[in-house]
C-alpha positions as a Markdown table, in Angstrom:
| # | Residue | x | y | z |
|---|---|---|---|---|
| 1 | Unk | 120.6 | 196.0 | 173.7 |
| 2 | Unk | 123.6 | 193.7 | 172.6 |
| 3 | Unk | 122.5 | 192.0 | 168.8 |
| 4 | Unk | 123.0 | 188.2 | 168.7 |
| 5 | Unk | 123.7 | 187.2 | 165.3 |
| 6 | Unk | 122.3 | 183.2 | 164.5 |
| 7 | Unk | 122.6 | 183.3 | 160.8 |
| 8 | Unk | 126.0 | 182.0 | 160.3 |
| 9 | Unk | 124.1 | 179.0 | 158.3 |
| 10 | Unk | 123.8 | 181.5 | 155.3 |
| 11 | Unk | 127.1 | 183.7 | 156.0 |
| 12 | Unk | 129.7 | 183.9 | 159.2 |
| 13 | Unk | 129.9 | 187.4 | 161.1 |
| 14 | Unk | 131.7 | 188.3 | 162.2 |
| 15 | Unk | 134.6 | 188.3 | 159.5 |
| 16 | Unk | 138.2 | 187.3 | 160.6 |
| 17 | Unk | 140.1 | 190.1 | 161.5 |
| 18 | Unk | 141.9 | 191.7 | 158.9 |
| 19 | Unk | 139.7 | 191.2 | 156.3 |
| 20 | Unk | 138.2 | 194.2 | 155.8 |
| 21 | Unk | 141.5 | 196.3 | 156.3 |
| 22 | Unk | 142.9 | 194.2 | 153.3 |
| 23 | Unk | 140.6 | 194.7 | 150.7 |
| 24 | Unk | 140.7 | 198.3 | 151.4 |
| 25 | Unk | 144.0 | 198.8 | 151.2 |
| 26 | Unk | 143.6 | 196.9 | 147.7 |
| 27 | Unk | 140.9 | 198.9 | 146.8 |
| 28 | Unk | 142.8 | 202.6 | 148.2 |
| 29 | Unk | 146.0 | 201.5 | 146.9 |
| 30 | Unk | 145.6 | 200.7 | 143.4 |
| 31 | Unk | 143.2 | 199.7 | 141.0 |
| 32 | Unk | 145.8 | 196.6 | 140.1 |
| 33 | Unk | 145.1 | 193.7 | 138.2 |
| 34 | Unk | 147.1 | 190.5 | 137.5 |
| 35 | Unk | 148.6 | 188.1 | 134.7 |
| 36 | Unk | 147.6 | 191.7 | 132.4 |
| 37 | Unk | 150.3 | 194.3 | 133.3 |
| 38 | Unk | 153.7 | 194.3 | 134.2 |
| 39 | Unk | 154.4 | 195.9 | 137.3 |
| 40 | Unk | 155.2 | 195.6 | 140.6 |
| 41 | Unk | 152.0 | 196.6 | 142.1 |
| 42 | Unk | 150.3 | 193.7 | 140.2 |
| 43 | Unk | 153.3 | 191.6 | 140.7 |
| 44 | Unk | 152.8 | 191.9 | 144.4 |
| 45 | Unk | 149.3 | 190.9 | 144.3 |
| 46 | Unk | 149.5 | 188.2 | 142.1 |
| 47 | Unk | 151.8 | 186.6 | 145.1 |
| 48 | Unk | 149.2 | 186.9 | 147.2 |
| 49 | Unk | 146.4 | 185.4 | 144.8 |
| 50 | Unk | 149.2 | 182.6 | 145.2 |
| 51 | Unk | 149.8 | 182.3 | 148.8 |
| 52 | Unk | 145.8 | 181.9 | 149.0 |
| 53 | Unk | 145.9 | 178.8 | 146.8 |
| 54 | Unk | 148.9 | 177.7 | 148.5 |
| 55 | Unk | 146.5 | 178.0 | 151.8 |
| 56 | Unk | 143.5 | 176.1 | 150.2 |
| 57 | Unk | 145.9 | 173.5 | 148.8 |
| 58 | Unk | 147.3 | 172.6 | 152.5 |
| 59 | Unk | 143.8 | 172.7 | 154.2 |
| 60 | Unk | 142.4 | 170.7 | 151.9 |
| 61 | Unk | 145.2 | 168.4 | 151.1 |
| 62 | Unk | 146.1 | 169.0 | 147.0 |
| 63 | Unk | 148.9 | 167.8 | 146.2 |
| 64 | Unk | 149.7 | 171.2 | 144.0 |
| 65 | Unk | 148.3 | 175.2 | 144.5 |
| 66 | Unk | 147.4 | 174.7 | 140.5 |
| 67 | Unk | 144.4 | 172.6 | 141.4 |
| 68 | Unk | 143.0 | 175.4 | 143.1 |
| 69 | Unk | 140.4 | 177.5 | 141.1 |
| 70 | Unk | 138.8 | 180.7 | 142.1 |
| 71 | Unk | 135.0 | 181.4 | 141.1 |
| 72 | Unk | 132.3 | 183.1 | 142.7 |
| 73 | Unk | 131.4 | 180.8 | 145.0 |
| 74 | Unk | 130.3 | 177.2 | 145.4 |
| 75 | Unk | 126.8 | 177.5 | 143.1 |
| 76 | Unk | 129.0 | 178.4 | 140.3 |
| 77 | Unk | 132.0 | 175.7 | 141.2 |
| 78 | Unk | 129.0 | 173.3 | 140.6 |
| 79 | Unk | 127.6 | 174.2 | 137.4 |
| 80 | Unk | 130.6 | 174.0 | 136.1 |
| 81 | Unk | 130.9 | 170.1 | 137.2 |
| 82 | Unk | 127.4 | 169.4 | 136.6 |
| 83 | Unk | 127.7 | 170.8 | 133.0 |
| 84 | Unk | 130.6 | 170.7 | 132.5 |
| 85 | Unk | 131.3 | 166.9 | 133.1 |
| 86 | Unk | 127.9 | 165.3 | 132.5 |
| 87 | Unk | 126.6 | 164.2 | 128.8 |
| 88 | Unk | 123.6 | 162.5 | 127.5 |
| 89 | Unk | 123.1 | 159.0 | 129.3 |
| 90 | Unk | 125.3 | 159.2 | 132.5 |
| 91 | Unk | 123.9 | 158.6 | 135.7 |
| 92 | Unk | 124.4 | 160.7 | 138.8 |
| 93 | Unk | 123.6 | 159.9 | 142.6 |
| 94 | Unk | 122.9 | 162.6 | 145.1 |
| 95 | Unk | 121.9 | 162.7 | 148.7 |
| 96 | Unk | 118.0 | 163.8 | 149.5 |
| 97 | Unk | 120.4 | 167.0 | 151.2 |
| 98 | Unk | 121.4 | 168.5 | 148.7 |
| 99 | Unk | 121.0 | 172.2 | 148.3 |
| 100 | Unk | 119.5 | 173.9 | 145.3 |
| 101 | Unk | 122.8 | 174.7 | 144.1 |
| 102 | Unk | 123.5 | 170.9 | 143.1 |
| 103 | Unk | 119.7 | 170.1 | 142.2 |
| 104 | Unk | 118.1 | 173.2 | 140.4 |
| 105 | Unk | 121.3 | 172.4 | 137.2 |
| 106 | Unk | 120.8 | 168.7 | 137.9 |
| 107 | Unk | 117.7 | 169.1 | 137.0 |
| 108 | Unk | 118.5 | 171.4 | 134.3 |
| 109 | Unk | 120.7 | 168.0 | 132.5 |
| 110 | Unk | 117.3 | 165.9 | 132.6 |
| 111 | Unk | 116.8 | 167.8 | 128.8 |
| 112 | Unk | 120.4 | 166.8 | 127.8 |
| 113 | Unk | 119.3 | 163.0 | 128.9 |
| 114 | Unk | 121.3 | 163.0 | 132.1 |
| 115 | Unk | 119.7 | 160.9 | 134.8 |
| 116 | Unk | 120.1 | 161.3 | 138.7 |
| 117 | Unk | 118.8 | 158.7 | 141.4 |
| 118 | Unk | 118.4 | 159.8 | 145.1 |
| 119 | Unk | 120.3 | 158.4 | 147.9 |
| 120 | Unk | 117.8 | 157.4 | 150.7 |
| 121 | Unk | 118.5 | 158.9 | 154.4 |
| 122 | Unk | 117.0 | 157.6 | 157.9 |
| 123 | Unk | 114.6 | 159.2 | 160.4 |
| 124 | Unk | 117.4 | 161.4 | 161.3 |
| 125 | Unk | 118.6 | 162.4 | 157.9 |
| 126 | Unk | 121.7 | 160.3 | 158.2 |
| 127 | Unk | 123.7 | 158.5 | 154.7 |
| 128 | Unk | 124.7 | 154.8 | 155.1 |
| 129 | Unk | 127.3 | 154.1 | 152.5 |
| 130 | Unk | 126.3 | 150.6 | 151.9 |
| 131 | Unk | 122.9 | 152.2 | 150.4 |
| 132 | Unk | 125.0 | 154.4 | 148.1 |
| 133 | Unk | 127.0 | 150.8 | 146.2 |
| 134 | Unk | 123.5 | 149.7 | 146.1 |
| 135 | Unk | 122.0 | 152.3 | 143.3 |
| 136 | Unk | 125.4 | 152.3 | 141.6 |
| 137 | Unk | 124.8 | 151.7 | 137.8 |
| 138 | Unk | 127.0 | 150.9 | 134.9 |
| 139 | Unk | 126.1 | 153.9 | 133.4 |
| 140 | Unk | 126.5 | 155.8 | 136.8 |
| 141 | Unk | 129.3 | 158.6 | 136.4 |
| 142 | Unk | 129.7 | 160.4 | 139.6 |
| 143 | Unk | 128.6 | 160.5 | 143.0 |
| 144 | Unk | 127.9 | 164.4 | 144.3 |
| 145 | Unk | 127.2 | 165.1 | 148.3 |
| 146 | Unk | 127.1 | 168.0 | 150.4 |
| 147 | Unk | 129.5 | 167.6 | 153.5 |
| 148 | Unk | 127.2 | 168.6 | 156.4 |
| 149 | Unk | 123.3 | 170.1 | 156.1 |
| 150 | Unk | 122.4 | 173.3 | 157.5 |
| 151 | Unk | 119.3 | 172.3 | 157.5 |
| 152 | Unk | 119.6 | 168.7 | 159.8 |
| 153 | Unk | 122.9 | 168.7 | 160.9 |
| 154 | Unk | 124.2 | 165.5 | 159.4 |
| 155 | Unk | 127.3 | 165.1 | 158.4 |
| 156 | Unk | 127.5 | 163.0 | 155.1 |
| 157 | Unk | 130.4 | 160.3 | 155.8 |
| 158 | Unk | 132.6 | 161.4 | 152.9 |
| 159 | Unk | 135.5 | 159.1 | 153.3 |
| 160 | Unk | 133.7 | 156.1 | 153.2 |
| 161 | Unk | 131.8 | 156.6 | 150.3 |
| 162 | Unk | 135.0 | 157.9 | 148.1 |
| 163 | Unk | 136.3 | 154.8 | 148.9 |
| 164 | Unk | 133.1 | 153.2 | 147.2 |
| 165 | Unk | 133.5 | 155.9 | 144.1 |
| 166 | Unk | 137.4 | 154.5 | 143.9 |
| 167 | Unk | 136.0 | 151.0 | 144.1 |
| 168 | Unk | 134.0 | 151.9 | 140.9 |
| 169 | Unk | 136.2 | 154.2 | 139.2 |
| 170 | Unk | 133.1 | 157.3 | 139.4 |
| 171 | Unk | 133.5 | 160.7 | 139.9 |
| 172 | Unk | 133.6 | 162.2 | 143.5 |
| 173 | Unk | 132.0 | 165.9 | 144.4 |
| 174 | Unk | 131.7 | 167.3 | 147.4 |
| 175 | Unk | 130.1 | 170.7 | 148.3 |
| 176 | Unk | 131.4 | 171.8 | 151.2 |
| 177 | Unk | 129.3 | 174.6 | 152.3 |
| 178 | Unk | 128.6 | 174.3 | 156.0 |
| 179 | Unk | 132.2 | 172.5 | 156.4 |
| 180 | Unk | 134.8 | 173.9 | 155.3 |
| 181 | Unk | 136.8 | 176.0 | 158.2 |
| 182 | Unk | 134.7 | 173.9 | 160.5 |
| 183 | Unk | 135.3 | 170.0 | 159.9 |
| 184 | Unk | 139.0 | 168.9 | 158.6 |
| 185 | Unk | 138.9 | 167.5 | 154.9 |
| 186 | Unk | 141.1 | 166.3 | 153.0 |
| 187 | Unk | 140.8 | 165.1 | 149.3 |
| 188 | Unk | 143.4 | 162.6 | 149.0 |
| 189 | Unk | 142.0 | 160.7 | 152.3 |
| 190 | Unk | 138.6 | 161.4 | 150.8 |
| 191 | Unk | 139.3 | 160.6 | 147.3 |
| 192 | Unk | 137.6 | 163.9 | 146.4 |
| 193 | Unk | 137.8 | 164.8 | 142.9 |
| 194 | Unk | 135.9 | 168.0 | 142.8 |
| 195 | Unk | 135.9 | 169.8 | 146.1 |
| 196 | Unk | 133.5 | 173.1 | 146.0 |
| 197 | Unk | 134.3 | 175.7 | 148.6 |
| 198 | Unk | 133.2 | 179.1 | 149.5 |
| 199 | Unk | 134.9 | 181.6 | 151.3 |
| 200 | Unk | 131.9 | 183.7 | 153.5 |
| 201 | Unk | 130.5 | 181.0 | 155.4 |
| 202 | Unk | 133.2 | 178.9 | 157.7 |
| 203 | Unk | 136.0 | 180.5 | 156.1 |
| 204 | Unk | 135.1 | 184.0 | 157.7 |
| 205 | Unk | 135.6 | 185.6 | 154.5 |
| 206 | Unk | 133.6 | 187.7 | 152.5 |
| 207 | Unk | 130.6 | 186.8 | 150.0 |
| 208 | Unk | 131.2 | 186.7 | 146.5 |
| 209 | Unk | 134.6 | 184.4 | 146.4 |
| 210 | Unk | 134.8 | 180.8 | 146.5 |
| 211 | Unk | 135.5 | 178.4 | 143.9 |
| 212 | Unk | 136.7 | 174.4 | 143.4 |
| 213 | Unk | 139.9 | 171.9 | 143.9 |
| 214 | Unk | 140.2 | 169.8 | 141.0 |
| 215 | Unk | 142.0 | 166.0 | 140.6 |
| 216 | Unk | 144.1 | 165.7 | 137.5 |
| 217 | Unk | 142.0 | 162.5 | 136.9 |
| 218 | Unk | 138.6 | 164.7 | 136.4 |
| 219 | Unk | 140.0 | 168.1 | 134.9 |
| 220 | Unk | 140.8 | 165.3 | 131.7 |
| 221 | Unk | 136.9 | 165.2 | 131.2 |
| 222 | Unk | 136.0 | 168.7 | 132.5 |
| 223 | Unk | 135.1 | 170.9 | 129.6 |
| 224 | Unk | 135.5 | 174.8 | 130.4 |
| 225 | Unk | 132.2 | 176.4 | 130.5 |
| 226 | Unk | 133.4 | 180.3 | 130.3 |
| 227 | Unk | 136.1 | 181.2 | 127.2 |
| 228 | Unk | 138.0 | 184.8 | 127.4 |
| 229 | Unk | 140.6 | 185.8 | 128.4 |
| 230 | Unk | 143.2 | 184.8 | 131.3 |
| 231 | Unk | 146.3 | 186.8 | 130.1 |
| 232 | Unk | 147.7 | 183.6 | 129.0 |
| 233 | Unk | 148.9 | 182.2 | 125.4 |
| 234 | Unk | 146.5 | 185.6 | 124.4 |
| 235 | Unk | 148.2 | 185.1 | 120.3 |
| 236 | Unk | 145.8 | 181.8 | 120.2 |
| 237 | Unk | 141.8 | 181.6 | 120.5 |
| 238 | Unk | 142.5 | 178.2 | 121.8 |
| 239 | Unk | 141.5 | 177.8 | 125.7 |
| 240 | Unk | 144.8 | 177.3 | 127.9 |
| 241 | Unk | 144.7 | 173.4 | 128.8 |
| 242 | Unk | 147.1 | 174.1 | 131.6 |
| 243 | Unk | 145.9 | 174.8 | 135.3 |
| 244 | Unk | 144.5 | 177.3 | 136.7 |
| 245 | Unk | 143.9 | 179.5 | 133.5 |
| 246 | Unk | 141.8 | 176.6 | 131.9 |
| 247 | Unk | 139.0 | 177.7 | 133.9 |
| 248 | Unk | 139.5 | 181.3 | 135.3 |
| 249 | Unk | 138.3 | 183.4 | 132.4 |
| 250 | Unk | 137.8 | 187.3 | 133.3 |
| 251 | Unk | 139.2 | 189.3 | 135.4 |
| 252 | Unk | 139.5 | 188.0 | 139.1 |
| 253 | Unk | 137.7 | 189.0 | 142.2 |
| 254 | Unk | 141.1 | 190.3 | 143.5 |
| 255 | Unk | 139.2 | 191.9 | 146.2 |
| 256 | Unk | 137.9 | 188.9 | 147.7 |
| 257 | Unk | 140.5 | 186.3 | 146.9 |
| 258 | Unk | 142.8 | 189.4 | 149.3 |
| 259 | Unk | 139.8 | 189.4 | 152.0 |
| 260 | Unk | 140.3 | 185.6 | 151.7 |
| 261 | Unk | 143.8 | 185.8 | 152.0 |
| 262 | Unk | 143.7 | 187.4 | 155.4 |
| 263 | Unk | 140.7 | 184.8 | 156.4 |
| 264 | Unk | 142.5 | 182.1 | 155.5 |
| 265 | Unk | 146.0 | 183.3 | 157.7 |
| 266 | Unk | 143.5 | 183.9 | 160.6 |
| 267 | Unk | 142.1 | 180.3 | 160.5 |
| 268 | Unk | 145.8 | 178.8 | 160.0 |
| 269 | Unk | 147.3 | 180.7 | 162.8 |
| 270 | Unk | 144.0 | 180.1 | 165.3 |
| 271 | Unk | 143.8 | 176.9 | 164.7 |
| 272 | Unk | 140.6 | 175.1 | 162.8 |
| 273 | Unk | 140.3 | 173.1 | 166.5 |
| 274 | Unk | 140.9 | 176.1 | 168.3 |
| 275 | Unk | 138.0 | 177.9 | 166.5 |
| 276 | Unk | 135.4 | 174.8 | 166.0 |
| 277 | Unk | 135.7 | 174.2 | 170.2 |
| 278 | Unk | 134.8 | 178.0 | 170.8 |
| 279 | Unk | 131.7 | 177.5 | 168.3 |
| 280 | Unk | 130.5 | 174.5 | 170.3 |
| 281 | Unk | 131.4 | 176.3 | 173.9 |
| 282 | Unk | 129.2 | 179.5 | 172.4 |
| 283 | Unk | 126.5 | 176.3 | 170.9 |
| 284 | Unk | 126.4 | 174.8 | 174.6 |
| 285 | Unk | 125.9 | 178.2 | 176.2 |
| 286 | Unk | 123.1 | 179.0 | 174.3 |
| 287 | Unk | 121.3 | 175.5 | 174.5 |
| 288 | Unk | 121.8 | 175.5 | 178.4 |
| 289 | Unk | 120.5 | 179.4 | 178.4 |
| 290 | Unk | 117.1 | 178.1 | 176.7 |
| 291 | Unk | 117.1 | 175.3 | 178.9 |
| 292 | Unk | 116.2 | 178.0 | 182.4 |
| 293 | Unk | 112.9 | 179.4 | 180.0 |
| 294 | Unk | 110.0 | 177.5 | 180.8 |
| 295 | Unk | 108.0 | 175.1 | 178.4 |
């Protein structure tokens, strides 16, 4: 019996090709790590940890691969905005979308006297913008969306209200979770300053790597919220200010930024529109399939 796999919602399967072959050749090949040891094995890998920002930089449209920082995945990218950012007596808006990743440490920052107001949504879950400038306070600090629900389907008009967060001069977050690899973004058009990405769902990567695109505008409020070491400026206990050490403490998920790597090629040499129409061709299939079963 063939298997039909419908939870791509929670994590895409199949991977791109090449992924798996890459991290085991990492893994079989040496144990290297980067920015610690001078070699060329590590030397050779930390190229490719670059070339992967370099290919998140151009698909999301960052003006430099330094914005670019790795983390587990999107649940951590956010805490580190939400606490990072946020301080007693700002005001946050979120979508009634939003996924527990954004709402459980939201909700965490009501003790530290951080506020957050709801933007409403229709019948069909859909976000007008003009109801987002209306809840806008003058203690309001950012505005933080999800891209598209897995949950309704909507897709949360990002450019139009980045245009309202540059009107007011707030902080723009997007989680990208069900998007990206799937619907073009771009941060500059969108005014994006903290894009949150993960690499298992749309991205056809594996679990456990994802991370954040940062403007220069909002890594000037963003405090680090892990310290160690990045095999930077190690003679100083001072954090490195500079990008992306400032907030890639730890040893790197080499593994999965690699796996990325080759997830990342695959989507650039397919095509995003290539790949999206095939979804939709396999989405019509199945709808017109259910349609011959009777009620």
């Amino acid at each position: 019996m063939t298997k039909i796999y419908f939870d791509n919602g929670s994590t895409s399967y199949p991977k791109a090709p090449g992924v798996a072959n890459a991290m085991t050749q990492l893994i079989e090949q040496g144990a290297f790590n980067i920015n610690r040891g001078n070699y060329e094995g590590a030397y050779e890998v930390a190229e490719r940890v670059f070339e992967t920002r370099e290919l998140l930089a151009n698909m999301f449209g960052a003006e430099k691969s330094k914005q670019v920082i790795f983390t587990p995945g999107i649940t951590y990218s956010l805490n580190y905005v939400i606490k990072g950012l946020l301080k007693a007596g700002d005001h946050v808006l979120v979508t009634g979308l939003e996924h527990n990743a954004v709402m459980r440490p939201l909700h965490q920052m009501i003790e530290k006297g951080v506020s957050y107001e709801v933007i409403p949504t229709d019948r069909e879950g859909m976000i007008r913008s003009s109801d987002v400038e209306k809840l806008i306070r003058k203690e309001t600090k950012a505005v933080i969306v999800l891209h598209a629900s897995n949950v309704c389907g909507t897709i949360v008009p990002i450019e139009e209200i980045g245009q309202i967060c540059k009107k007011y001069g707030l902080f723009f977050v997007v989680d990208t979770a069900q998007s990206a690899g799937t619907l073009p973004i771009n941060m500059k058009e969108a005014n994006i300053d903290f894009l949150a990405f993960t690499g298992h769902k749309g991205f056809l990567g594996p679990q456990g790597i994802g991370g954040f695109l940062i403007s220069e505008r909002l890594d000037k409020e963003l405090t680090p919220l892990i310290a160690g070491g990045t095999g930077s400026i190690s003679d100083s206990f001072e954090m490195p200010v500079t990008l992306p050490d400032k907030y890639e403490s730890g040893t790197m998920n080499l593994p999965g930024i690699i796996g990325l790597h080759a997830s990342l090629d695959y989507i650039q040499k397919t095509g995003l529109q290539k790949i999206h129409q095939k979804k939709m061709e396999l989405t019509k299939y199945l709808l017109d399939g259910l349609k011959e079963f009777p009620d």
